[in-house]
PAZAKOL-451377 format. One record per atom (N, C-alpha, C): residue number from 1; x, y, z; atom name; residue in one letter. Coordinates in Angstrom, 3 decimals, decimal comma. Example, Ala and Ser with C-alpha at 12.3 -4.5 7.8 and 13.67 -1.06 7.14 Angstrom:
# PAZAKOL-451377
   seq         c1         c2         c3   atom   type
     1     13,190     -5,690      7,800      N      a
     1     12,300     -4,500      7,800     CA      a
     1     13,200     -3,300      7,800      C      a
     2     12,850     -2,250      7,080      N      s
     2     13,670     -1,060      7,140     CA      s
     2     12,900      0,030      7,870      C      s
# end
This chain:
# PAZAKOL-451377
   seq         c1         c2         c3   atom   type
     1      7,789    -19,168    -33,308      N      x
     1      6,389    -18,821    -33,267     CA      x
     1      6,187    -17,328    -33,047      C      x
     2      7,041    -16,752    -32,191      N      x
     2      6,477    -15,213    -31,881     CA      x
     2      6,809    -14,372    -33,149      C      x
     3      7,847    -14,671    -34,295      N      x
     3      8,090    -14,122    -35,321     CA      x
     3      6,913    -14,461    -36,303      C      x
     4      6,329    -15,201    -36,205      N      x
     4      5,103    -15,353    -37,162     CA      x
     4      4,017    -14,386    -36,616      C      x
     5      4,076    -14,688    -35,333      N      x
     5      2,793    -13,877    -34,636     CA      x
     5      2,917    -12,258    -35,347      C      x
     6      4,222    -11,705    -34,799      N      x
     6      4,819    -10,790    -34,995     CA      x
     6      4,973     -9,937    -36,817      C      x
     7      4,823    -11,261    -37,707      N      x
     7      4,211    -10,661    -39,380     CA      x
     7      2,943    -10,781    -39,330      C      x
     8      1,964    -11,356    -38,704      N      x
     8      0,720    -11,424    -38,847     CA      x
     8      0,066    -10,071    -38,091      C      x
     9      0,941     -9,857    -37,096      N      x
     9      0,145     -8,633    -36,123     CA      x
     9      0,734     -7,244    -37,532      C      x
    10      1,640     -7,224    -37,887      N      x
    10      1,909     -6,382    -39,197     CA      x
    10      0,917     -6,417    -40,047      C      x
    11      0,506     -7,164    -40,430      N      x
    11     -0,597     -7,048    -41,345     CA      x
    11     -2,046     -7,138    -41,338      C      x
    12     -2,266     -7,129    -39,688      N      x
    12     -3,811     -7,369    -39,402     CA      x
    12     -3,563     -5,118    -38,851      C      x
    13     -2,746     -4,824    -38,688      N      x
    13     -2,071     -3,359    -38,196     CA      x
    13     -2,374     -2,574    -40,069      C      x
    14     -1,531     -3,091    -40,822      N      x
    14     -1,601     -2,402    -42,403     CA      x
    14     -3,156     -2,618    -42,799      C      x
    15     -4,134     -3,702    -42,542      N      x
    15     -4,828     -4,125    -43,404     CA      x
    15     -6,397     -3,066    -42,210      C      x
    16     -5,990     -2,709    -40,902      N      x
    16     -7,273     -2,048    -40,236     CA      x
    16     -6,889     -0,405    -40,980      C      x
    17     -5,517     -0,316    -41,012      N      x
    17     -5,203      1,278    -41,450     CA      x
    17     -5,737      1,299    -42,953      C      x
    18     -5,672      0,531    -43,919      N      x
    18     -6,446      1,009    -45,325     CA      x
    18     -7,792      0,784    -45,190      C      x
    19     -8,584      0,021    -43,896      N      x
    19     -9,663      0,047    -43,870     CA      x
    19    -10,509      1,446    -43,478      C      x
    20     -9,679      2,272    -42,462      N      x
    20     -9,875      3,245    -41,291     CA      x
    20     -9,377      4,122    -42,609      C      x
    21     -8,760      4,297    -43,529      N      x
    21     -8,534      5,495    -44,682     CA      x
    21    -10,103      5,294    -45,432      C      x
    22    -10,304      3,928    -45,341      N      x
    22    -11,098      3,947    -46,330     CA      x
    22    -12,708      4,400    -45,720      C      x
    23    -12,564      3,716    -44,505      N      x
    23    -14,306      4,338    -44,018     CA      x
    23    -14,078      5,857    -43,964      C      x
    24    -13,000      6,041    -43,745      N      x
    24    -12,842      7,521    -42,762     CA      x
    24    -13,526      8,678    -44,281      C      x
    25    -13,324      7,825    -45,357      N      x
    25    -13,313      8,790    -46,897     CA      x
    25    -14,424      8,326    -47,832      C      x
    26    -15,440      8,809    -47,338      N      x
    26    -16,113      8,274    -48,454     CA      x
    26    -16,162      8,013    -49,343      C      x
    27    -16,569      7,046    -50,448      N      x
    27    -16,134      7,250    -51,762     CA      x
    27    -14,639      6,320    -52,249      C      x
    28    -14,192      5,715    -51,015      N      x
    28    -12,712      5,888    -51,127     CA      x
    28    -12,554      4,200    -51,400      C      x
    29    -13,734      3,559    -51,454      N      x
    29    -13,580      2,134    -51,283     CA      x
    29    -15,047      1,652    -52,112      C      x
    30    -15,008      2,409    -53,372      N      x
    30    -15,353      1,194    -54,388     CA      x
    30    -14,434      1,065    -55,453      C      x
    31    -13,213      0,789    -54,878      N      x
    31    -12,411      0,280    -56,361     CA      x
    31    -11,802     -1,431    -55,628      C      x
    32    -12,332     -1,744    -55,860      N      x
    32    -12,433     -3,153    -55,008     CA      x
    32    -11,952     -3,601    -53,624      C      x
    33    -12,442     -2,644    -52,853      N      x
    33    -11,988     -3,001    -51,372     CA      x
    33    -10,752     -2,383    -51,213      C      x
    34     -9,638     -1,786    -52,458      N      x
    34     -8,276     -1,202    -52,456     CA      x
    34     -8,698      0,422    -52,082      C      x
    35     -8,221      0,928    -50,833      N      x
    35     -8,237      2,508    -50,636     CA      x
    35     -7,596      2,959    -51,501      C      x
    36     -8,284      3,620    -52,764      N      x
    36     -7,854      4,675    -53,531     CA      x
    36     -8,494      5,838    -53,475      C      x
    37     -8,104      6,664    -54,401      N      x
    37     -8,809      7,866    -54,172     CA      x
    37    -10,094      7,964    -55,057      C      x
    38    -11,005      8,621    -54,761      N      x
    38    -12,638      8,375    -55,524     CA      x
    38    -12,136      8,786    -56,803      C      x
    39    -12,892      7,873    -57,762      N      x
    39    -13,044      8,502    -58,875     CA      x
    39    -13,435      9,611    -59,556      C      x
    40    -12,962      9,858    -60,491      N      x
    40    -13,286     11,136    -61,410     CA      x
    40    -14,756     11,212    -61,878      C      x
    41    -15,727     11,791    -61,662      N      x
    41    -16,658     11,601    -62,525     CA      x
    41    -16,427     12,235    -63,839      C      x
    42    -15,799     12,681    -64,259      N      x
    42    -15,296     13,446    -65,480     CA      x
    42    -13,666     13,470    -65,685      C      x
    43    -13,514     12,893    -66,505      N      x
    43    -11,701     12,654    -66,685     CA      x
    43    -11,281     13,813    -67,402      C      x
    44    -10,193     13,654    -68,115      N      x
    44     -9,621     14,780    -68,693     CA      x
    44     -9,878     15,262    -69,954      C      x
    45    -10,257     16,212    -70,597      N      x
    45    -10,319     17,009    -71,957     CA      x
    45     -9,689     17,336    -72,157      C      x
    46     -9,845     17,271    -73,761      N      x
    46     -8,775     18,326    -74,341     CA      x
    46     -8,987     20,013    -74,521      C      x
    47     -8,245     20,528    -74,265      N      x
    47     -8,431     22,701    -74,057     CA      x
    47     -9,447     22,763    -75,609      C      x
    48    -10,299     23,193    -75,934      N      x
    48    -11,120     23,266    -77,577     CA      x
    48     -9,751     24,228    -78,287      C      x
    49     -9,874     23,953    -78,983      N      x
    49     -9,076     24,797    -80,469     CA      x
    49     -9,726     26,465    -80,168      C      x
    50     -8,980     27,627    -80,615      N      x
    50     -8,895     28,769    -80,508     CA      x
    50     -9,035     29,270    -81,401      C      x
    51     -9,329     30,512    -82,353      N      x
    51     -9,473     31,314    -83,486     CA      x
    51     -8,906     32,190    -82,594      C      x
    52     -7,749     32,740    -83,696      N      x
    52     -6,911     33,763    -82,941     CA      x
    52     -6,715     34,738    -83,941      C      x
    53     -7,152     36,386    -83,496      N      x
    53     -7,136     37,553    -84,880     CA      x
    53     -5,312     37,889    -84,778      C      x
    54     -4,677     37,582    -86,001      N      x
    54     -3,301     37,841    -86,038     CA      x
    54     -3,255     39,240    -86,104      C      x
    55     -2,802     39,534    -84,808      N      x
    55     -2,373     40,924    -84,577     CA      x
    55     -3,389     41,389    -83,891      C      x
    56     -4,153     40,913    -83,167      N      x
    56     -5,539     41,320    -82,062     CA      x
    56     -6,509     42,175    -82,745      C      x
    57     -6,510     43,427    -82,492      N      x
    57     -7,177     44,357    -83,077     CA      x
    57     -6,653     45,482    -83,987      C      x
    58     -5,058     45,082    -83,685      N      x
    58     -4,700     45,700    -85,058     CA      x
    58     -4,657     44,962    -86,542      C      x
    59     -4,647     44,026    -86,365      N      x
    59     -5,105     42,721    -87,960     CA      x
    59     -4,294     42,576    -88,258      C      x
    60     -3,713     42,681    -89,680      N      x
    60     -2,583     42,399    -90,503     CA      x
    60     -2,540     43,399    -91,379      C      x
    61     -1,489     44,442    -90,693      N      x
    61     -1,098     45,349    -91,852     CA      x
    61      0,008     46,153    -91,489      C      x
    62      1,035     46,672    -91,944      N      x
    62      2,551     47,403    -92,557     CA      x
    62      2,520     48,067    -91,447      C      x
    63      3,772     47,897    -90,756      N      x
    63      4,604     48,185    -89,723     CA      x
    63      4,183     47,777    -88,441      C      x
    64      3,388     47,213    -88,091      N      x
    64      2,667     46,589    -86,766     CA      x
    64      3,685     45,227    -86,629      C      x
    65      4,436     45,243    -85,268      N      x
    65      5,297     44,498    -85,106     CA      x
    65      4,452     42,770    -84,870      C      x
    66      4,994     41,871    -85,822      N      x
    66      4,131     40,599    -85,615     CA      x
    66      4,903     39,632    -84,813      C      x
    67      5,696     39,935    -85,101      N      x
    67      6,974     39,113    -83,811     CA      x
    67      6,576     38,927    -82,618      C      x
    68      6,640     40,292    -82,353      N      x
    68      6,080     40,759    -80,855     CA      x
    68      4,752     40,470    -80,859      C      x
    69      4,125     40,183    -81,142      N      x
    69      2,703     40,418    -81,187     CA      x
    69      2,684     38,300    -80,821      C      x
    70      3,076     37,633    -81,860      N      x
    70      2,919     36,641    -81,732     CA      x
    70      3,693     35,621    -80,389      C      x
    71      4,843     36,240    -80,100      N      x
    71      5,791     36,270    -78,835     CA      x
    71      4,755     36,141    -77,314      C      x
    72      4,016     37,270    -77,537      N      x
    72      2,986     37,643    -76,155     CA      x
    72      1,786     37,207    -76,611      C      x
    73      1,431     36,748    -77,699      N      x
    73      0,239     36,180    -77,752     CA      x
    73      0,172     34,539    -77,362      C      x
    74      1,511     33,528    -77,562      N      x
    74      1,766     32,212    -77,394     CA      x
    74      1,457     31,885    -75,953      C      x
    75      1,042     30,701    -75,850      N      x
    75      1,360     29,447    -76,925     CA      x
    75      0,346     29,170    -78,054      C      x
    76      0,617     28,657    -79,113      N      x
    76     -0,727     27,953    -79,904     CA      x
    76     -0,244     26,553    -79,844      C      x
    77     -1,171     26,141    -80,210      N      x
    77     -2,098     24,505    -80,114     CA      x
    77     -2,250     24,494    -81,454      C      x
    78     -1,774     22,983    -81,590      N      x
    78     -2,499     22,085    -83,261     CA      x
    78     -4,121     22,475    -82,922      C      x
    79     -4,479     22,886    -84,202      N      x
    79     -5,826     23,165    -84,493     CA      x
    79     -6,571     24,108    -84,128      C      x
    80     -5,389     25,278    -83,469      N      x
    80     -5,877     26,601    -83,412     CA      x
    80     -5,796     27,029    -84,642      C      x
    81     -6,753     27,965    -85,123      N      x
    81     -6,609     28,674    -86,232     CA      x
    81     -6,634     30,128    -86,016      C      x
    82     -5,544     30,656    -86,709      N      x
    82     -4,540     31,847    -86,914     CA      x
    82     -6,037     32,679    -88,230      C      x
    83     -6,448     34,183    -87,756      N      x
    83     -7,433     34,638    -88,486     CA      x
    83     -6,378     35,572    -88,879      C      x
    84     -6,438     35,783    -90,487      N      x
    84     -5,815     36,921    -91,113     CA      x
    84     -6,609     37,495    -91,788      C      x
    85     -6,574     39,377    -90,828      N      x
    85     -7,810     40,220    -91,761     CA      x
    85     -7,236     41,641    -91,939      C      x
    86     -7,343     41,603    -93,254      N      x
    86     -7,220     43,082    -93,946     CA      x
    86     -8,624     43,085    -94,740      C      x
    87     -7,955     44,732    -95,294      N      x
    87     -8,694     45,128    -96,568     CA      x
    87     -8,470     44,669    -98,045      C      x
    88     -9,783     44,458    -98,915      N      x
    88     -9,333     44,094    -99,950     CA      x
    88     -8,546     45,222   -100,705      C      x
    89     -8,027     44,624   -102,103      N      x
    89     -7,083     46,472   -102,247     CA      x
    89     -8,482     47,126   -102,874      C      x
    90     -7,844     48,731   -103,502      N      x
    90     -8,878     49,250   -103,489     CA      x
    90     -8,359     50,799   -103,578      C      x
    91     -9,000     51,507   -104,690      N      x
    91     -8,368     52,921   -104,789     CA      x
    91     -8,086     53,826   -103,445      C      x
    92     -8,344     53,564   -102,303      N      x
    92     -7,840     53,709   -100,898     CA      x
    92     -7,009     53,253   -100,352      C      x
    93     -6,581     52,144   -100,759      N      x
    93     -6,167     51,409    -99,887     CA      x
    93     -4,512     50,759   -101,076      C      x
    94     -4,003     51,908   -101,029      N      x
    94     -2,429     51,760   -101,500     CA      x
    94     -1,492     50,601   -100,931      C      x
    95     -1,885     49,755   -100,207      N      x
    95     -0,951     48,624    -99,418     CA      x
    95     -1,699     47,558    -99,449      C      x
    96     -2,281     46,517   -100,254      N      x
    96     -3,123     45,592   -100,304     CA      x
    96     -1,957     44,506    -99,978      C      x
    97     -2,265     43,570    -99,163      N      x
    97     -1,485     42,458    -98,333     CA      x
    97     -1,853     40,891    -98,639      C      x
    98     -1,091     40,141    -98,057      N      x
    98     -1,397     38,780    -98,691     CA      x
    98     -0,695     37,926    -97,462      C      x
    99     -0,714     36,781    -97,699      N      x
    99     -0,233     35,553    -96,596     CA      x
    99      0,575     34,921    -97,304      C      x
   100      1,946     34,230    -97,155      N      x
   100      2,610     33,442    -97,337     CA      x
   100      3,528     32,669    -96,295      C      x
   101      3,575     31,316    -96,252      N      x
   101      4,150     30,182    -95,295     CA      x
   101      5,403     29,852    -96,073      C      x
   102      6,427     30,212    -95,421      N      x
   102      7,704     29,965    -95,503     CA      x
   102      8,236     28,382    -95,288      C      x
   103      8,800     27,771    -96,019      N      x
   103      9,408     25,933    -95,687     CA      x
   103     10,645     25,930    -94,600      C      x
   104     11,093     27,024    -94,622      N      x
   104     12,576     27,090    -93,628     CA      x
   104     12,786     28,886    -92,923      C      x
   105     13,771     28,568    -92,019      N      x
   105     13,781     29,221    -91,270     CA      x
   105     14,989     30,581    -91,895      C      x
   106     15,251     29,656    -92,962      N      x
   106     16,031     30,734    -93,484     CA      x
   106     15,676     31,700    -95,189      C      x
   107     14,741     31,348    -95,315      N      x
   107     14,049     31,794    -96,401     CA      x
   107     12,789     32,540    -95,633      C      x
   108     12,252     32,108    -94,685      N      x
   108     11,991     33,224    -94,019     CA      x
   108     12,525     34,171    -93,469      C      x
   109     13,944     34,395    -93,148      N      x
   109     14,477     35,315    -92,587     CA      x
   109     15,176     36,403    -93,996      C      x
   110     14,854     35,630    -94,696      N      x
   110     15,303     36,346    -96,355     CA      x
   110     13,924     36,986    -96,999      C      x
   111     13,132     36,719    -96,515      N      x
   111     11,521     37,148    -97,000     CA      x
   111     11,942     36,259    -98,612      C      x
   112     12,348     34,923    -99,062      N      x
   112     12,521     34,846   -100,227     CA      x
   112     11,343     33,995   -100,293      C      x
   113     10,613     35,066   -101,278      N      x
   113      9,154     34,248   -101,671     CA      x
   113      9,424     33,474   -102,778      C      x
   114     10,151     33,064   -103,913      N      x
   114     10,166     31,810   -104,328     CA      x
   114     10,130     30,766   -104,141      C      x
   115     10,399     30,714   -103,009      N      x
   115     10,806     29,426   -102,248     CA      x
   115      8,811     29,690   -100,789      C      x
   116      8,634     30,202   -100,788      N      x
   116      7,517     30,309   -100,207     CA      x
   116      6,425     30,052   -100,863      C      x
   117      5,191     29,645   -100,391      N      x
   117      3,771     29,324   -100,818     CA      x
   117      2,852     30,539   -100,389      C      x
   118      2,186     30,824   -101,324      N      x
   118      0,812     31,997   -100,969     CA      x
   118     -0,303     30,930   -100,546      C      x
   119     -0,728     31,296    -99,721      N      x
   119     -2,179     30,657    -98,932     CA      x
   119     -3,115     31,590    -99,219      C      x
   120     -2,841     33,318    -99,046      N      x
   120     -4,168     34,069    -99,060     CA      x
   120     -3,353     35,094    -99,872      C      x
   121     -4,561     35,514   -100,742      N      x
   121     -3,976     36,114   -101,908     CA      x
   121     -4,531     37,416   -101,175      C      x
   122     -4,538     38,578   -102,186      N      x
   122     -4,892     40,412   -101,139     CA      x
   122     -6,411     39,834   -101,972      C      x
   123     -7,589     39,562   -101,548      N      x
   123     -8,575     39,727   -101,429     CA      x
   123     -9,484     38,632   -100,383      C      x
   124     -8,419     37,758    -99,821      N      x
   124     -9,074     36,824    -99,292     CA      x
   124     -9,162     37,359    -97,419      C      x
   125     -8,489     38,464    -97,214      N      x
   125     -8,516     38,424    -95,773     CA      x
   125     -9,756     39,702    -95,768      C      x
   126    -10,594     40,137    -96,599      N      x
   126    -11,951     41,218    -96,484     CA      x
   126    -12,708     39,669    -95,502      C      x
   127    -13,501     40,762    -94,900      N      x
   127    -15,051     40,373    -94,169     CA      x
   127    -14,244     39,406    -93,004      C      x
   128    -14,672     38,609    -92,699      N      x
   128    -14,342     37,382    -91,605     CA      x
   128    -12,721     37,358    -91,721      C      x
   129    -11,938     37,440    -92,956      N      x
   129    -10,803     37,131    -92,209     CA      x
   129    -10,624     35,524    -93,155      C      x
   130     -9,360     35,651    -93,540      N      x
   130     -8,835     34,034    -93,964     CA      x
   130     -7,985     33,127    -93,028      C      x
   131     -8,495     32,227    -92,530      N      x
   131     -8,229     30,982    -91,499     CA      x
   131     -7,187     30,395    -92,085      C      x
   132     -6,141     30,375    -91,243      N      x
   132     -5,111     29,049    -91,753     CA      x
   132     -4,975     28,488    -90,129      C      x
   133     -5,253     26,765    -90,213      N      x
   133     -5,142     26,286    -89,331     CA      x
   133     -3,981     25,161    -89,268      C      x
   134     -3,749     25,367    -87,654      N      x
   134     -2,524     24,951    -87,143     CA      x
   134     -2,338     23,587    -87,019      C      x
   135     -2,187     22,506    -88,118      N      x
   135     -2,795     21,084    -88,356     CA      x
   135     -1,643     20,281    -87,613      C      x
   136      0,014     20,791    -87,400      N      x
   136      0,701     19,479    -87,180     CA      x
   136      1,424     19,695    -85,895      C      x
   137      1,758     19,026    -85,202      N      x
   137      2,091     19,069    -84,021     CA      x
   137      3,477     19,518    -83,976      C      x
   138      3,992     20,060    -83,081      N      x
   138      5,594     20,483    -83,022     CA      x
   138      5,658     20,941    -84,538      C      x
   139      5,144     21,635    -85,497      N      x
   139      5,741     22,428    -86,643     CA      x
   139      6,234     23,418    -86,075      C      x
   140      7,221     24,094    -86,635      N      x
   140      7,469     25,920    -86,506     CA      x
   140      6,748     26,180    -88,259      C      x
   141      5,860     27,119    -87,822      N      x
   141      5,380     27,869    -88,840     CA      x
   141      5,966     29,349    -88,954      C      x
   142      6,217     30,035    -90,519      N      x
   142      7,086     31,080    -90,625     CA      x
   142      5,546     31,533    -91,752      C      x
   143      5,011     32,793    -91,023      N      x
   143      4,251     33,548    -92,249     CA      x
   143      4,724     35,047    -92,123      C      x
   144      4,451     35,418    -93,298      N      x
   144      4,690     36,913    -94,041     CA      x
   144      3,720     37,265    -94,975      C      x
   145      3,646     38,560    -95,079      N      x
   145      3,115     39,604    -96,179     CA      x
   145      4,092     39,294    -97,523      C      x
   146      3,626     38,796    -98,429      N      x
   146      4,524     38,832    -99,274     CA      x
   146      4,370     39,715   -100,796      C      x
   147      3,413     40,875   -100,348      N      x
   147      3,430     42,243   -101,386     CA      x
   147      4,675     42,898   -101,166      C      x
   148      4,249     43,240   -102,446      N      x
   148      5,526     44,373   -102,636     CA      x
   148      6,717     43,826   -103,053      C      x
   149      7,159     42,711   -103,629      N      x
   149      8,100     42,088   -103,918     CA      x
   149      8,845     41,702   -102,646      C      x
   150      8,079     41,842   -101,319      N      x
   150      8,650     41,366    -99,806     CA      x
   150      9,036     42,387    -98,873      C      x
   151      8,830     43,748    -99,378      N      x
   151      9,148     44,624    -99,023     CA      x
   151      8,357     44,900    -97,567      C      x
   152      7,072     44,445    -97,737      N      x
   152      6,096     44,392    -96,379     CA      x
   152      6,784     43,218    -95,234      C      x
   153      7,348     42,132    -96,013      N      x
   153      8,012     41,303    -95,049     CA      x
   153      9,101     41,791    -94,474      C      x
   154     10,318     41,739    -95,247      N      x
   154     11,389     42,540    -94,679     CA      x
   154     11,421     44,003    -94,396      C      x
   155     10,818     45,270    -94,077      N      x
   155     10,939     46,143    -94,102     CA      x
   155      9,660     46,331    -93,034      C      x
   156      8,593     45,584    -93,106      N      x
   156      7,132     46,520    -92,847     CA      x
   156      6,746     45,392    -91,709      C      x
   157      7,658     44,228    -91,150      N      x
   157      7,485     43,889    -90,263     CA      x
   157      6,178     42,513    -89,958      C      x
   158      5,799     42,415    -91,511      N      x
   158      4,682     41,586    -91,489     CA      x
   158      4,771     40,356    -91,724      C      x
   159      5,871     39,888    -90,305      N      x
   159      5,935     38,587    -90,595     CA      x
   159      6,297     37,908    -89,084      C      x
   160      5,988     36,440    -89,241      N      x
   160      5,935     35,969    -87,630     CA      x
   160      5,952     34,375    -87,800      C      x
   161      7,050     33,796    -86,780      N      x
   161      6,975     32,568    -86,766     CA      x
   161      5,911     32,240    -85,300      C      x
   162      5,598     30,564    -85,347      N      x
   162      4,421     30,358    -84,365     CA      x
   162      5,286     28,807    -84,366      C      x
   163      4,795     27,791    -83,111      N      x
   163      5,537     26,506    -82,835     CA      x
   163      4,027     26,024    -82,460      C      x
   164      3,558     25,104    -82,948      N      x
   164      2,174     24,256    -82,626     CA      x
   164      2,649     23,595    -81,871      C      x
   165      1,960     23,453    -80,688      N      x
   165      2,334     22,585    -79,927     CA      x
   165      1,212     21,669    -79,503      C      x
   166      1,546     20,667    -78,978      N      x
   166      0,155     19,364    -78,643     CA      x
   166     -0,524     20,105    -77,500      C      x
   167     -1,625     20,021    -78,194      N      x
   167     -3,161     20,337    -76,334     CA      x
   167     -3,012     20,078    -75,764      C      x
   168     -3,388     21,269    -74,262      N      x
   168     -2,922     20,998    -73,467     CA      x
   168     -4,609     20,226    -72,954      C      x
   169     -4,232     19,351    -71,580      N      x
   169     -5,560     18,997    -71,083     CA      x
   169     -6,448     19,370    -70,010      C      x
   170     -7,512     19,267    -70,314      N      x
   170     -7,863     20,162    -68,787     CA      x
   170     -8,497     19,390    -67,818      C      x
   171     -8,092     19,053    -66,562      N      x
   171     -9,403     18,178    -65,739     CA      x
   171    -10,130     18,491    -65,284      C      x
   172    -10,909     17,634    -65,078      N      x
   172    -12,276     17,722    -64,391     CA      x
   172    -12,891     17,273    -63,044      C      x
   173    -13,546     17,731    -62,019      N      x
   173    -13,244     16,801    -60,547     CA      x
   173    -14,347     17,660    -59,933      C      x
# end
């Protein structure tokens, strides 16, 4: 008998202590009589998507290191979009530039644009800037300048890989 007494006094002891958490906390005891912690009135979001000027305020153009630039600018997020802005060409403007997305990591490191896709041709990055957005999760993306027969890529530095990564979330409380 005193060993029964003795689990019952255990649990009339556990069952005043989640009561005494629970008065002691307001809030802390409408999830059915169980002391938890109050609810969220606002759960978690996702961070919004970003527009990001490639290369800040220097844009996209010949010899401006993009490596570096994209290195200290990370992380990006699926569905940030990457803004690429130059000038259109133009009897001034002797270096007219373009966008191309590389399939591998080694044809980007070759600047070999055959094997690469043009996204923005040299007139699409005037005014606002041409958007390419960051659609798939865990990709490594490889872009370059691919004027000049690549010469802006390999030589002039206008080129930069990026890793999309999944949103991050933000809470709320």
């Amino acid at each position: 008998m005193a060993m029964k007494f003795g689990g019952a006094m255990v649990l009339v002891v556990i069952a005043s202590v989640m009561m005494g958490a629970s008065m002691a906390n307001p809030g802390w005891n409408d999830n059915n009589g169980y002391a938890l912690p109050p609810k969220q009135s606002n759960g978690p979001t996702e961070v919004p998507p970003k527009k990001i000027i490639v290369g800040g305020s220097e844009n996209w153009h010949f010899g401006f290191d993009y490596s570096t630039w994209a290195h200290k600018s990370g992380p990006f997020y699926v569905n940030d979009t990457l803004v690429f802005k130059y000038d259109q060409p133009s009897d001034n403007n002797t270096h007219p530039h373009s966008v191309y997305v590389f399939p591998s990591f080694w044809s980007y490191m070759r600047c070999d644009l055959e094997r690469a896709t043009m996204v923005a041709n040299v007139s699409d990055g005037a005014g606002d800037g041409f958007e390419f957005t960051l659609s798939q999760k865990w990709k490594l993306y490889f872009f370059a300048c691919g004027q000049s027969g690549g010469f802006h890529c390999s030589t002039g530095k206008m080129r930069f890989s990026v890793v999309s990564l999944p949103r991050p979330w933000k809470w709320h409380g």
